[in-house]
N, CA, C and O atoms as CSV, one atom per row, in Angstrom:
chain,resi,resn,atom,element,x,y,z
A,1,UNK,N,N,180.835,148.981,63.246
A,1,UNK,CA,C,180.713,149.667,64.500
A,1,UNK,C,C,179.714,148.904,65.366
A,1,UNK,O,O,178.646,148.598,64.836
A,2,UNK,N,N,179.940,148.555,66.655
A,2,UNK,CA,C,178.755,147.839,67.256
A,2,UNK,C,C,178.245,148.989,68.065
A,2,UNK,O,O,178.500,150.192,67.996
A,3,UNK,N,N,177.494,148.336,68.812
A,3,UNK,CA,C,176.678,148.877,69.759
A,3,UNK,C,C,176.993,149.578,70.667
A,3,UNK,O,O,176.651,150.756,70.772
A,4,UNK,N,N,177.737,148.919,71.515
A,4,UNK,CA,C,178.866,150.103,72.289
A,4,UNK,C,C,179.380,151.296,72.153
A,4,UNK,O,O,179.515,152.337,72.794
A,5,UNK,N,N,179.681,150.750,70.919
A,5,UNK,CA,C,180.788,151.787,70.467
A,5,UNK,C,C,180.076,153.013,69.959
A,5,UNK,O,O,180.579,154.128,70.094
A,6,UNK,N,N,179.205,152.870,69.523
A,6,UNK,CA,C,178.202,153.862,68.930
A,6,UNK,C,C,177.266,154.601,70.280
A,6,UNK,O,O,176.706,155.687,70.123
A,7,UNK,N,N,177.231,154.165,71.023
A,7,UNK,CA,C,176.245,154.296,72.179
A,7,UNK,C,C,177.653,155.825,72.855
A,7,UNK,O,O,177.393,157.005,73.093
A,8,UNK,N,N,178.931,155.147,72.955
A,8,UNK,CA,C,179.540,155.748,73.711
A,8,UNK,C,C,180.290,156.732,73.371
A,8,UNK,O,O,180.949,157.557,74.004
A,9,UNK,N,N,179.998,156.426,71.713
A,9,UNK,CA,C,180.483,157.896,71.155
A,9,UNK,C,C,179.322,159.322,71.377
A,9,UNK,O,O,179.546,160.449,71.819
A,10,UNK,N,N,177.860,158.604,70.785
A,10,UNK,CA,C,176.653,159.355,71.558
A,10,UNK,C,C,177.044,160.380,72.552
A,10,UNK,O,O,177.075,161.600,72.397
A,11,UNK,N,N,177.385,159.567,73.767
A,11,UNK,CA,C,177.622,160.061,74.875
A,11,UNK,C,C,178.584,161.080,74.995
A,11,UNK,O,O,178.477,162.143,75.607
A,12,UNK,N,N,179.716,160.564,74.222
A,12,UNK,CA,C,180.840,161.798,74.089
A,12,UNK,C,C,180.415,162.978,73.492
A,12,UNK,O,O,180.588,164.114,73.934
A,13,UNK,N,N,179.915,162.692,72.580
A,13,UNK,CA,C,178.981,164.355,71.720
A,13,UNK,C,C,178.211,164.962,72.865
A,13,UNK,O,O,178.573,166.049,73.314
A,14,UNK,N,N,177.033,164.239,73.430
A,14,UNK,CA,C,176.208,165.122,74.016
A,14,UNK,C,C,177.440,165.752,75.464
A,14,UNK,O,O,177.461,166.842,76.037
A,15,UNK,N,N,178.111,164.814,75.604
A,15,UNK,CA,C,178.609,165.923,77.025
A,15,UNK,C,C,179.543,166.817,76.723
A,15,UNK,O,O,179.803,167.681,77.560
A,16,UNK,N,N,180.341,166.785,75.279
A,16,UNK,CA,C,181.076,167.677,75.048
A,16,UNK,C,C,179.666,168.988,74.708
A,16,UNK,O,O,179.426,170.044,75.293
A,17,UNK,N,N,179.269,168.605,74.032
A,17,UNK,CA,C,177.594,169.918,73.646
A,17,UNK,C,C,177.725,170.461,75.088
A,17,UNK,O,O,178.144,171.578,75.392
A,18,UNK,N,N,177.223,169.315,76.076
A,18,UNK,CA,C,176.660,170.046,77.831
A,18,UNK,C,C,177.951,170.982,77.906
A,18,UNK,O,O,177.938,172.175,77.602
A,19,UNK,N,N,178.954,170.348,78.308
A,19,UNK,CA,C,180.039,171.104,78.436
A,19,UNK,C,C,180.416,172.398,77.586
A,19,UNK,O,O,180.814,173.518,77.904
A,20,UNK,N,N,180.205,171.944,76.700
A,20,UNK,CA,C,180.469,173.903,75.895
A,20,UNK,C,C,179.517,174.712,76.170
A,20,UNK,O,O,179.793,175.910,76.128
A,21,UNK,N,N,177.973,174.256,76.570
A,21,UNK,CA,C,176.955,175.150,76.908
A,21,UNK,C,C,176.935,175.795,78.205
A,21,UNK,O,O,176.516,176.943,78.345
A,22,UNK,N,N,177.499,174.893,79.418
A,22,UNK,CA,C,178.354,175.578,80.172
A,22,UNK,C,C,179.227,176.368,80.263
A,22,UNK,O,O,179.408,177.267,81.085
A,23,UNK,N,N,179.892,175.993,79.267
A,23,UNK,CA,C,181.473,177.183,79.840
A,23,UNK,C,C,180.853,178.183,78.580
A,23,UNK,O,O,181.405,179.239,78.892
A,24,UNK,N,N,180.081,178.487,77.402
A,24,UNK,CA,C,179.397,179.873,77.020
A,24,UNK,C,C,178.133,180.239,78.467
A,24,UNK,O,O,178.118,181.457,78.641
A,25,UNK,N,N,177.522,179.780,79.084
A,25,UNK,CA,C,177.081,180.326,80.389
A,25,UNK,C,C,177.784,180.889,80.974
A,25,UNK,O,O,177.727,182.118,80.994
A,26,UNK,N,N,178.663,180.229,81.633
A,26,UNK,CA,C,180.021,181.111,82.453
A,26,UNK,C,C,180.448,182.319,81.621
A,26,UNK,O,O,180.405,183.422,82.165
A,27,UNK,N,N,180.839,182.221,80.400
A,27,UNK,CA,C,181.449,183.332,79.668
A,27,UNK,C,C,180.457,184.396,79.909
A,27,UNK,O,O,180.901,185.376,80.507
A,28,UNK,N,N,179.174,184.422,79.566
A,28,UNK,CA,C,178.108,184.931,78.993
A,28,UNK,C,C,177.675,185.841,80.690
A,28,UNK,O,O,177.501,187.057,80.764
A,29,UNK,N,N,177.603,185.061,81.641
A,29,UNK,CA,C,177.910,186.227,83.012
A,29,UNK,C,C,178.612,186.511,83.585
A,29,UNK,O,O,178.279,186.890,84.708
A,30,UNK,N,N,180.228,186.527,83.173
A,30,UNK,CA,C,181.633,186.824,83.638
A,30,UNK,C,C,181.156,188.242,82.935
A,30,UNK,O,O,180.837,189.258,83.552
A,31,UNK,N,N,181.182,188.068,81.430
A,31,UNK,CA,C,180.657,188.965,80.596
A,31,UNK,C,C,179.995,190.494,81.114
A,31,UNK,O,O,180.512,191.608,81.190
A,32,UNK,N,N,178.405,189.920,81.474
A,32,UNK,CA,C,177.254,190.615,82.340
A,32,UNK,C,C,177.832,191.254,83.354
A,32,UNK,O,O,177.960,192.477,83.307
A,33,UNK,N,N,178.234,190.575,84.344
A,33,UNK,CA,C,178.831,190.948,85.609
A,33,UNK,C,C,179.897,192.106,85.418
A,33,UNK,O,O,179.781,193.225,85.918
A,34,UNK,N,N,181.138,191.608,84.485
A,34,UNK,CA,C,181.820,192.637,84.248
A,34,UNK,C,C,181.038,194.216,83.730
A,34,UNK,O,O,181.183,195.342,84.208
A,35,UNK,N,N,180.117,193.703,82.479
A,35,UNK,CA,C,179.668,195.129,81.800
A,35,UNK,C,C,178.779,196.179,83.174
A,35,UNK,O,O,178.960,197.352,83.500
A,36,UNK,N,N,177.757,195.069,83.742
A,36,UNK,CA,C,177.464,195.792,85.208
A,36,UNK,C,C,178.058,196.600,85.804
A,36,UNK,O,O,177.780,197.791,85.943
A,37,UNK,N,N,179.073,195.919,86.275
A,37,UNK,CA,C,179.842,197.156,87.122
A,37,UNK,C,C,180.945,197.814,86.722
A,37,UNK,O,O,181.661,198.503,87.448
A,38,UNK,N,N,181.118,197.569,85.356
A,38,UNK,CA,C,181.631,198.507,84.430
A,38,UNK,C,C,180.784,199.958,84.454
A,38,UNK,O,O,181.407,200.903,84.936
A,39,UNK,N,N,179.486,200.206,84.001
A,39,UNK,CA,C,178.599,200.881,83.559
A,39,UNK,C,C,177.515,200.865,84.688
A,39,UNK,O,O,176.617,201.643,84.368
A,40,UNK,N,N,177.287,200.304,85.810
A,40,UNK,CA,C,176.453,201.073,87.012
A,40,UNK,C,C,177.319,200.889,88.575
A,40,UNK,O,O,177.411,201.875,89.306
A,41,UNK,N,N,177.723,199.999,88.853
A,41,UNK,CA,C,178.039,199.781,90.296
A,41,UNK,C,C,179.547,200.682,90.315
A,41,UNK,O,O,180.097,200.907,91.393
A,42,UNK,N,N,179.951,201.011,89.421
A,42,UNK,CA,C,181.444,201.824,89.622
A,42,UNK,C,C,181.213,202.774,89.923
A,42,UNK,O,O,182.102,203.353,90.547
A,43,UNK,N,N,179.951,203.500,89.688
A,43,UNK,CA,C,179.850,204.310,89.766
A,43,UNK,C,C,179.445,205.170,91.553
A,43,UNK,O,O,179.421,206.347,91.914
A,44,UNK,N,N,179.243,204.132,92.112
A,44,UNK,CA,C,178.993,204.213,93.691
A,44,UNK,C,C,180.047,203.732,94.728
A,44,UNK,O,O,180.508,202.597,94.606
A,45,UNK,N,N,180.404,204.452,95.632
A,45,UNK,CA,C,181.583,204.361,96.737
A,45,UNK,C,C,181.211,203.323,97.956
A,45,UNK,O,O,180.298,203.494,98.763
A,46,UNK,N,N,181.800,202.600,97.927
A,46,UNK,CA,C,181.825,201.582,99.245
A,46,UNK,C,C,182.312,201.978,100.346
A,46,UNK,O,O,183.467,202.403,100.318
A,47,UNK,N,N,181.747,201.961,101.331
A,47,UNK,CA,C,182.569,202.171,102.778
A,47,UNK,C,C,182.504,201.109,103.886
A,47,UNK,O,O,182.569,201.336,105.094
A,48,UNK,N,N,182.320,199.517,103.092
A,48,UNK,CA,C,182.797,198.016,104.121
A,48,UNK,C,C,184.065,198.704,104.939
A,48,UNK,O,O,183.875,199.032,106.110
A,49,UNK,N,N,185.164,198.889,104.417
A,49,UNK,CA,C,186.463,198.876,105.585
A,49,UNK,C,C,187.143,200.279,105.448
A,49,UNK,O,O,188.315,200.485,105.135
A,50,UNK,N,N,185.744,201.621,105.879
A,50,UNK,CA,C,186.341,202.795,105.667
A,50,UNK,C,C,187.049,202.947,106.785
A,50,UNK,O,O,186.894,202.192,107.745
A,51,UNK,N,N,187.848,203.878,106.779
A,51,UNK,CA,C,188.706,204.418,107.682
A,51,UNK,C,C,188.032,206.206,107.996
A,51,UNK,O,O,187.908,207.134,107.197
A,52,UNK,N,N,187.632,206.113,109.835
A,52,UNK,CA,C,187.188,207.177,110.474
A,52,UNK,C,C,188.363,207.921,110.773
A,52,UNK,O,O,189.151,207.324,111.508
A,53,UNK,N,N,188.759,209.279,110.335
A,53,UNK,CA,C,189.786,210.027,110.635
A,53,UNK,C,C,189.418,210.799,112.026
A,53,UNK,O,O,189.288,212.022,112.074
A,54,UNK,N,N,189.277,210.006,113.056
A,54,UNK,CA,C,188.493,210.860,114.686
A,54,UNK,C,C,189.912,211.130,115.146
A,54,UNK,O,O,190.929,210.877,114.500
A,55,UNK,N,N,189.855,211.584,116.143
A,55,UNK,CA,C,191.027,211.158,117.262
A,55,UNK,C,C,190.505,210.153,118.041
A,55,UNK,O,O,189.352,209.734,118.141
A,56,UNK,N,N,192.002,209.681,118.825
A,56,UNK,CA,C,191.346,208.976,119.812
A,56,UNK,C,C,191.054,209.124,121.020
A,56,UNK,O,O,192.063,209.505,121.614
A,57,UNK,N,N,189.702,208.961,122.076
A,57,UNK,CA,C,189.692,209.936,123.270
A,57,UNK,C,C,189.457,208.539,124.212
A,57,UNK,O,O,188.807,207.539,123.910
A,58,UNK,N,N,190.299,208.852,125.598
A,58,UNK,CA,C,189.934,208.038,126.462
A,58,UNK,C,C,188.626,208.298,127.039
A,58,UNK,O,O,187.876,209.275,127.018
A,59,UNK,N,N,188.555,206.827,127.702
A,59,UNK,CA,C,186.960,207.091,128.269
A,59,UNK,C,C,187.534,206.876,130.020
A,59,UNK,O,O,188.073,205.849,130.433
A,60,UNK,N,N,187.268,208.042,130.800
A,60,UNK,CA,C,188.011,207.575,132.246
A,60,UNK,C,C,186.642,208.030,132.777
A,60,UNK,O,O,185.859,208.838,132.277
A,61,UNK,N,N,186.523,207.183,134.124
A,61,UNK,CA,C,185.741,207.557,134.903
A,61,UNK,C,C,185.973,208.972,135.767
A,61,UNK,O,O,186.891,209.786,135.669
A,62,UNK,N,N,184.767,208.967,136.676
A,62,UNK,CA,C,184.453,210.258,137.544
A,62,UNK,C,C,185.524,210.357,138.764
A,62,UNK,O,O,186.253,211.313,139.026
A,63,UNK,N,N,185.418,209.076,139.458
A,63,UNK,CA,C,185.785,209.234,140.472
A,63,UNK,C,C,186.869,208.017,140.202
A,63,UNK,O,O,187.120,207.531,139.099
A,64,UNK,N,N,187.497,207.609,141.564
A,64,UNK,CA,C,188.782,206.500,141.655
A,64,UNK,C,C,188.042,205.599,142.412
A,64,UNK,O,O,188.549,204.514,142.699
A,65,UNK,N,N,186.715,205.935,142.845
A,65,UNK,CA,C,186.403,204.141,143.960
A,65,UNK,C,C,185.699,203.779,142.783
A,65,UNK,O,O,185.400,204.538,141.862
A,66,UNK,N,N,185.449,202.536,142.879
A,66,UNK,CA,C,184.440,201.148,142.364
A,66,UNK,C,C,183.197,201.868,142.652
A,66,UNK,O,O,182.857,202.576,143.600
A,67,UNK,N,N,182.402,201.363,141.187
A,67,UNK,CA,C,181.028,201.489,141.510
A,67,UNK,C,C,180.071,200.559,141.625
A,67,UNK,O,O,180.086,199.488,141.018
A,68,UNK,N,N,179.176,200.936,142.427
A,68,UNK,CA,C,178.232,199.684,143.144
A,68,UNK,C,C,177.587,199.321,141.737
A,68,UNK,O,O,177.388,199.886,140.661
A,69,UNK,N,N,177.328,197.863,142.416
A,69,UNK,CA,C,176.699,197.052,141.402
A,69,UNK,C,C,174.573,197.544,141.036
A,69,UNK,O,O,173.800,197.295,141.961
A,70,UNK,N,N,174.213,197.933,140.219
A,70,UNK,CA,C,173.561,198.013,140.264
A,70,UNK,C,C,172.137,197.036,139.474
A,70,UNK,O,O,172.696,196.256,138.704
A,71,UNK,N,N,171.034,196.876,139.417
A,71,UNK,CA,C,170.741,196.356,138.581
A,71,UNK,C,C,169.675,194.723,139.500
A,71,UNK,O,O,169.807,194.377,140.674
A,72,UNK,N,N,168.745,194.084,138.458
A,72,UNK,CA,C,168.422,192.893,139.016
A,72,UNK,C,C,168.387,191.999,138.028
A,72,UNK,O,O,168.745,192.232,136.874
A,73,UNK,N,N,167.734,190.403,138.659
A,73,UNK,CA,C,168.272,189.504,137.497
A,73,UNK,C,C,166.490,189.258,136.964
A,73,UNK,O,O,166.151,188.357,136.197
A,74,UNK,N,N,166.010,189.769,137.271
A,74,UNK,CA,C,164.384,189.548,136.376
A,74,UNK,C,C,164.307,191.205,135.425
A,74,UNK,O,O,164.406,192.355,135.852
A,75,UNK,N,N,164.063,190.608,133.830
A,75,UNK,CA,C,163.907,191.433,133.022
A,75,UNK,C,C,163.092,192.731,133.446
A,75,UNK,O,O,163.112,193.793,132.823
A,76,UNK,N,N,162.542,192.534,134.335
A,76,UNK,CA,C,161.305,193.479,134.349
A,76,UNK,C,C,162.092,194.723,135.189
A,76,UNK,O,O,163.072,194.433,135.874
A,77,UNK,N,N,161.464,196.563,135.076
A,77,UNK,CA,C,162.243,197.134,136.021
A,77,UNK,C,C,161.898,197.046,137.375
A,77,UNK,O,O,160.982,196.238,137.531
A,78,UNK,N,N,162.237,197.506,138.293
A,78,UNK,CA,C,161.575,197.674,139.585
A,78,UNK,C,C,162.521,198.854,140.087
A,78,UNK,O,O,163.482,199.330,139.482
A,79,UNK,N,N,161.823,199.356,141.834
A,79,UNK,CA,C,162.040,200.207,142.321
A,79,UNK,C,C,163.259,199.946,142.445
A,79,UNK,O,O,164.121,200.708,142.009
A,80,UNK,N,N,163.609,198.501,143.239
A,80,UNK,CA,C,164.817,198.223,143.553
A,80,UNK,C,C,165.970,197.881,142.966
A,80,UNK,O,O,167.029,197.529,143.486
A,81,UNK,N,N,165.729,197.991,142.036
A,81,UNK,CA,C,166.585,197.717,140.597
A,81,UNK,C,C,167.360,198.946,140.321
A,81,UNK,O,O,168.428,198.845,139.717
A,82,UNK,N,N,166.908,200.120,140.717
A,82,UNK,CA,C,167.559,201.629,140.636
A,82,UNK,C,C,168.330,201.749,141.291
A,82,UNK,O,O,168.287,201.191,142.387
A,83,UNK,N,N,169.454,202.580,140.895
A,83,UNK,CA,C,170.675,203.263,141.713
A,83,UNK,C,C,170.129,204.594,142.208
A,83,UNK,O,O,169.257,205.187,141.572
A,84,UNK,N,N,170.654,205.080,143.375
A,84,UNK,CA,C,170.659,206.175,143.382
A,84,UNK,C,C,171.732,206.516,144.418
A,84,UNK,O,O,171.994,207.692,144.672
């Protein structure tokens, strides 16, 4: 056996080792994860994409004319900044 050859079998052992110690990691919190929310998170209701049973109501204005623009372009309020 020379040198090489021995060197590169080395190599094949330790990364097959890395590699299986990986994929028992993966197993080992597919595992976790599953028993988790097996036994606590099932136990709680999500509402990301609930559905509101409202009706639906239009929003119409008061009157039929346009309303004046109100308002100014500096953050701050002022008198003149008010509608009335």
């Amino acid at each position: 056996m020379t040198q090489d050859t021995a060197a590169n079998t080395s190599n094949t052992r330790r990364r097959n080792r890395l590699l299986l110690a990986l994929a028992g990691l993966v197993a080992i919190t597919g595992v976790a994860g599953a028993a988790y929310w097996r036994l606590h998170a099932a136990h709680f209701v999500s509402t990301d994409n609930a559905y509101a049973g409202a009706e639906i109501a239009q929003v119409t204005p008061r009157s039929a004319a346009p309303s004046r623009k109100c308002g100014s372009r500096t953050p701050r309020p002022s008198a003149a900044a008010r509608c009335w």
